[in-house]
C-alpha positions in Angstrom: -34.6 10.0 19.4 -36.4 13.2 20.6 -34.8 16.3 18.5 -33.3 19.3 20.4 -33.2 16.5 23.4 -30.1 17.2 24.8 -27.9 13.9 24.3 -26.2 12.3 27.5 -22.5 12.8 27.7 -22.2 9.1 28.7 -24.4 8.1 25.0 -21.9 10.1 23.5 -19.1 8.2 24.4 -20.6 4.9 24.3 -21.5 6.0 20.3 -18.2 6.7 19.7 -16.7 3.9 21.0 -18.9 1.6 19.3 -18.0 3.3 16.1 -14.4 2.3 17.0 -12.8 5.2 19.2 -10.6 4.2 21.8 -10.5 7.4 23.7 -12.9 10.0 24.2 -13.3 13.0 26.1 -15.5 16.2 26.5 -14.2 20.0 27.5 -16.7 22.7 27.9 -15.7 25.3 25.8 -15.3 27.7 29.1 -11.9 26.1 29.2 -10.8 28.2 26.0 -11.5 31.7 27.6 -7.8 32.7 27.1 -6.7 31.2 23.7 -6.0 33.2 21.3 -8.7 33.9 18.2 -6.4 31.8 16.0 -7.0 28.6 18.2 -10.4 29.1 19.8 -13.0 26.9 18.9 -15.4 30.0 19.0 -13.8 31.6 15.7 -14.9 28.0 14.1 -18.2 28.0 15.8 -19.3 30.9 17.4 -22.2 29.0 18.8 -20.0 26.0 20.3 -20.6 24.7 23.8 -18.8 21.5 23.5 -15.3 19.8 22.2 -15.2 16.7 21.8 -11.8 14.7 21.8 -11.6 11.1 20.2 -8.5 8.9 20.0 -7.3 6.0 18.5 -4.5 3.7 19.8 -1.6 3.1 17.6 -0.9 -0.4 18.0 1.9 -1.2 19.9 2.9 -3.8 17.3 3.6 -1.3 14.7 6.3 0.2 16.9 8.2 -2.7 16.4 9.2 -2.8 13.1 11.2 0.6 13.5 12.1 -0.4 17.0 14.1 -3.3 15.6 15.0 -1.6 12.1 12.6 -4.6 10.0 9.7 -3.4 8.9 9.0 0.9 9.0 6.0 1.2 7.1 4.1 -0.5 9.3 4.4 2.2 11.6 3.9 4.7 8.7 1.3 3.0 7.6 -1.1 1.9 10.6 0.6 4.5 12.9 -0.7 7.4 11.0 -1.8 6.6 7.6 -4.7 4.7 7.9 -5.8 6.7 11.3 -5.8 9.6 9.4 -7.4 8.9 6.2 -9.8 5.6 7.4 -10.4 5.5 11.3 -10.9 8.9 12.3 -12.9 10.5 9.4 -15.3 7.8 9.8 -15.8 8.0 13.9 -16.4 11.8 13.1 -18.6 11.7 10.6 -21.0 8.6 12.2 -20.4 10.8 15.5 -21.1 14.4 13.7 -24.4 12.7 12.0 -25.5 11.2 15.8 -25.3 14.5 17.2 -26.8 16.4 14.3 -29.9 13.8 14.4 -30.9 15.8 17.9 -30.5 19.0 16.5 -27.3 19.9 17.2 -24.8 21.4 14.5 -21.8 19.7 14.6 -17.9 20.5 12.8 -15.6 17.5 12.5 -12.1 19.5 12.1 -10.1 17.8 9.6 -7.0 16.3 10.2 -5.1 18.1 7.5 -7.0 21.3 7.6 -3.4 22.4 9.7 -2.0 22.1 6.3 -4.3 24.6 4.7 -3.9 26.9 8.1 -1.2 29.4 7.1 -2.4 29.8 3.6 -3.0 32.8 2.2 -6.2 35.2 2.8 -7.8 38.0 4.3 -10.2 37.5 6.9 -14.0 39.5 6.6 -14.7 42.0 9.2 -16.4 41.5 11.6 -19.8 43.8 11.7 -18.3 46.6 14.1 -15.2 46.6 11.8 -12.6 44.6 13.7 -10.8 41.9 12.1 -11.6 38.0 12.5 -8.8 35.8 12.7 -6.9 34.7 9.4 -9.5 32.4 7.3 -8.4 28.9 8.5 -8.5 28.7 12.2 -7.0 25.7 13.5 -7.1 24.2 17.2 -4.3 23.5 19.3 -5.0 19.7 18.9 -2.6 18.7 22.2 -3.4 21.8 24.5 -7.1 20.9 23.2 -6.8 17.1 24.3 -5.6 18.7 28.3 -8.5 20.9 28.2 -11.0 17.7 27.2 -9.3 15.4 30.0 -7.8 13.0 27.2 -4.5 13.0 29.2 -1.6 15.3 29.9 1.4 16.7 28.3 4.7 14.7 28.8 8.4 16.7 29.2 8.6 15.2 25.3 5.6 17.5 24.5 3.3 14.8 23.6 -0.2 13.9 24.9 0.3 11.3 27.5 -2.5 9.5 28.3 -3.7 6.5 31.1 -4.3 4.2 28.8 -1.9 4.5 25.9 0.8 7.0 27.2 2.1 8.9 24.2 0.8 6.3 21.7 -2.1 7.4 19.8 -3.6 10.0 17.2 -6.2 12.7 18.5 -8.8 14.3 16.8 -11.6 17.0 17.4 -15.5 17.9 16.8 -17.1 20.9 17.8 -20.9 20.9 18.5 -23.7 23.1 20.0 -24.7 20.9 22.6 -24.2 21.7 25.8 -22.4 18.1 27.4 -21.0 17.1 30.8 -16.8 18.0 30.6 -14.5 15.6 32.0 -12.4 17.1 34.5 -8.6 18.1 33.3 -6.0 15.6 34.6 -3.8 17.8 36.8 -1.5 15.7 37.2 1.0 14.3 34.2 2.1 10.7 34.1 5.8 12.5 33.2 8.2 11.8 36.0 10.8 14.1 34.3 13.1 11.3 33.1 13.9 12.6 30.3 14.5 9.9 28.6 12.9 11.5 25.8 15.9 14.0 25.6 18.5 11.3 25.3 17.3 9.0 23.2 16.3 11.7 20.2 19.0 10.9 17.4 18.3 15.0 16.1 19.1 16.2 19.7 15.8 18.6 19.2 14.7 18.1 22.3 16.5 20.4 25.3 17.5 18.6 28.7 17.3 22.2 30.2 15.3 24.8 28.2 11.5 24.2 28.6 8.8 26.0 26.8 6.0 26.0 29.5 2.3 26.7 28.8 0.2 28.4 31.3 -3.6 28.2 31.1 -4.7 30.2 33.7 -7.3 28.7 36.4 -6.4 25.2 34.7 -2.9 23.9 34.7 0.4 24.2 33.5 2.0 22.3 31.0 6.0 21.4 31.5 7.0 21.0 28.2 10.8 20.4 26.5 11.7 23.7 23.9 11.8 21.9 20.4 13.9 22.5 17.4 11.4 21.8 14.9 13.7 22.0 12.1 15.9 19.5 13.8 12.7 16.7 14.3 11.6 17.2 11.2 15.0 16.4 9.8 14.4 13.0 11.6 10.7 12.2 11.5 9.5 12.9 8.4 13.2 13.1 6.6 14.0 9.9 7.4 17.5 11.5 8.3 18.9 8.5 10.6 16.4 5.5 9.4 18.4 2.5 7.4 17.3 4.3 4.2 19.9 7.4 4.4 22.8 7.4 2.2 25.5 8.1 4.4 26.3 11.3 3.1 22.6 12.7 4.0 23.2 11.0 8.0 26.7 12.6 7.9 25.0 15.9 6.8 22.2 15.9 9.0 24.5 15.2 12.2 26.4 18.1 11.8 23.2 20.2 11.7 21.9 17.8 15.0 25.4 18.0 16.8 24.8 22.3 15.9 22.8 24.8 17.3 19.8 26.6 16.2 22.2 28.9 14.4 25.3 27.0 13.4 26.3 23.4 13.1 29.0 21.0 14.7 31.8 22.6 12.6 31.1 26.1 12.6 29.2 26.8 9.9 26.2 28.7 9.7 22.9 26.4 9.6 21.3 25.4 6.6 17.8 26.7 6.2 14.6 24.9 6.3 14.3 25.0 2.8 17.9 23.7 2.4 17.8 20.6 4.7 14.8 19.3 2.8 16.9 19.4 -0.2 19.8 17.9 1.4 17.6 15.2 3.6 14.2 15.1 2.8 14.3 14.9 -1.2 17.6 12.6 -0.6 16.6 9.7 1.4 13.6 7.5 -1.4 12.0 5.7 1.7 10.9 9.6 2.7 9.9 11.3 -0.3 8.0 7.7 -1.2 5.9 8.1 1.8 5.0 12.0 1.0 4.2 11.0 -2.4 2.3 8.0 -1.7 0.3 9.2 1.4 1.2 12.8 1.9 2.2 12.3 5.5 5.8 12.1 7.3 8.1 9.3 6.6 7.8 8.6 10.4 11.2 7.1 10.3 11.7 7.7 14.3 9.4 8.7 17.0 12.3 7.8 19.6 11.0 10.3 22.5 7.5 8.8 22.1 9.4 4.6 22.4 11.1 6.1 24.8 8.4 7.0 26.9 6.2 4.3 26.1 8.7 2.0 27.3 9.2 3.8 31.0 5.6 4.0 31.4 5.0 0.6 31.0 8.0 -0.8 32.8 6.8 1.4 35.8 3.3 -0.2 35.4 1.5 3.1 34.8 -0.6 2.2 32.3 -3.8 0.7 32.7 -3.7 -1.2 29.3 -2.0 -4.4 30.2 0.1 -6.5 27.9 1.8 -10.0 28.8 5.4 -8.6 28.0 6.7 -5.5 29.0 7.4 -3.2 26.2 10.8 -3.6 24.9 11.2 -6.9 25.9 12.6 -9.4 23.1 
């Protein structure tokens, strides 16, 4: 290859694909004019001209086992484990090298480099004395797949895309050269059934309070308000799988059936802090899965079955299985 040649968006793609992406997606990095410093791919790369989006399906197999209370970890496991730590890092790094082999400098952002962003640190000045952002600067990976073209976000606040709906993992590099964006799907495939809503066993979803995103010139994004404590309790605490005592489901109901402030019967709401002790640390499946992997427990995912499940019986999907999802 020709160095400082400017690669063809199209190559791109093709490379990654090869390499074993099943989604990708470029977004000029005009489309991050008005994020803030913390999330703009410029404060990582002041240089950057390009992001470039790359997904991976999560097998619809592995939704099963949860689906029908048999077999969790392979969700845990193939759903997010093995994306995170195997897939992914090895797309990025084969893409990263590809692009750097024109001339281009190229970040692969780090799945877990969220986990590092709100740790302590002051930032350097910049040369006319104002202040960068906090040291670890870290993407808005779902707003960031909208402005690459990946897909749109559902009412349940997850990426939603044409081929997979909400069912994959999303990751991000940042490079120098200049490529051809994808436009931004305008439209969502969300029909605002909210099926989402009624089917999460936390009730942290809200069937009337939305927290909207506008991103002006672009689109909006309809979005549920979440209780993150409340998911949390669910997700990764494993708070109504199979492996909760019934004292820790009885526990975490009466925080679910609450309010952001107090629960069912009155009392004032635990703190975060608290309902890890009470959940979290008391349900083994959960603290097993932090332990062995350092992820969630992934224990529920409702609003994303859900979905799938609509979006396939209403055929919007373009990848085709011979059963429906959710059929027996």
């Amino acid at each position: 290859m020709e160095q400082f040649a400017l690669p063809k968006a199209d190559d791109v793609k093709k490379v990654a694909k090869d390499f074993g992406a099943d989604i990708v997606s470029i977004g000029s990095i005009d489309r991050w004019n008005s994020a803030p410093k913390e999330n703009d791919p410029r404060s990582i790369m002041p240089r950057c001209k390009s992001v470039i989006c790359i997904g991976f399906r999560i097998h619809r197999g592995a939704h099963r086992g949860v689906r029908e209370g048999t077999y969790y970890s392979g969700y845990t496991f193939s759903g997010f484990n093995d994306i995170n730590e195997a897939a992914a890092p090895f797309v990025q790094r084969r893409l990263a090298s590809y692009l750097e082999d024109f001339g281009y400098e190229t970040i692969a952002l780090a799945h877990h480099s969220n986990k590092l962003a709100d740790a302590n640190g002051s930032p350097k000045l910049n040369d006319d004395g104002s202040y960068r952002p906090k040291p670890e600067v870290f993407i808005n990976y779902r707003i960031s797949a909208v402005l690459c073209g990946a897909g749109q976000i559902g009412y349940n606040r997850l990426l939603l895309t044409p081929q997979f709906g909400p069912s994959q993992r999303i990751y991000f590099l940042l490079t120098e050269a200049e490529l051809e964006p994808d436009p931004v799907l305008k439209e969502s495939l969300c029909d605002g059934c909210k099926l989402c809503v009624r089917n999460c066993p936390a009730k942290a979803l809200s069937m009337t309070e939305t927290d909207d995103v506008e991103i002006p010139g672009i689109c909006t994004i309809h979005r549920s308000a979440l209780d993150m404590g409340k998911c949390a309790m669910s997700h990764g605490g494993g708070a109504f799988s199979p492996f909760a005592p019934p004292e820790v489901r009885a526990y975490a109901e009466n925080i679910a059936n609450g309010t952001k402030t107090t629960c069912a019967d009155g009392t004032p709401r635990p703190s975060p802090e608290e309902i890890q002790k009470n959940v979290g640390d008391k349900v083994p499946y959960a603290v097993t899965a932090r332990r062995t992997w350092g992820i969630p427990a992934a224990t529920c995912a409702e609003c994303q079955r859900a979905c799938l499940e609509h979006l396939d019986k209403r055929g919007k999907l373009t990848l085709k299985f011979k059963h429906k999802y959710g059929e027996d």
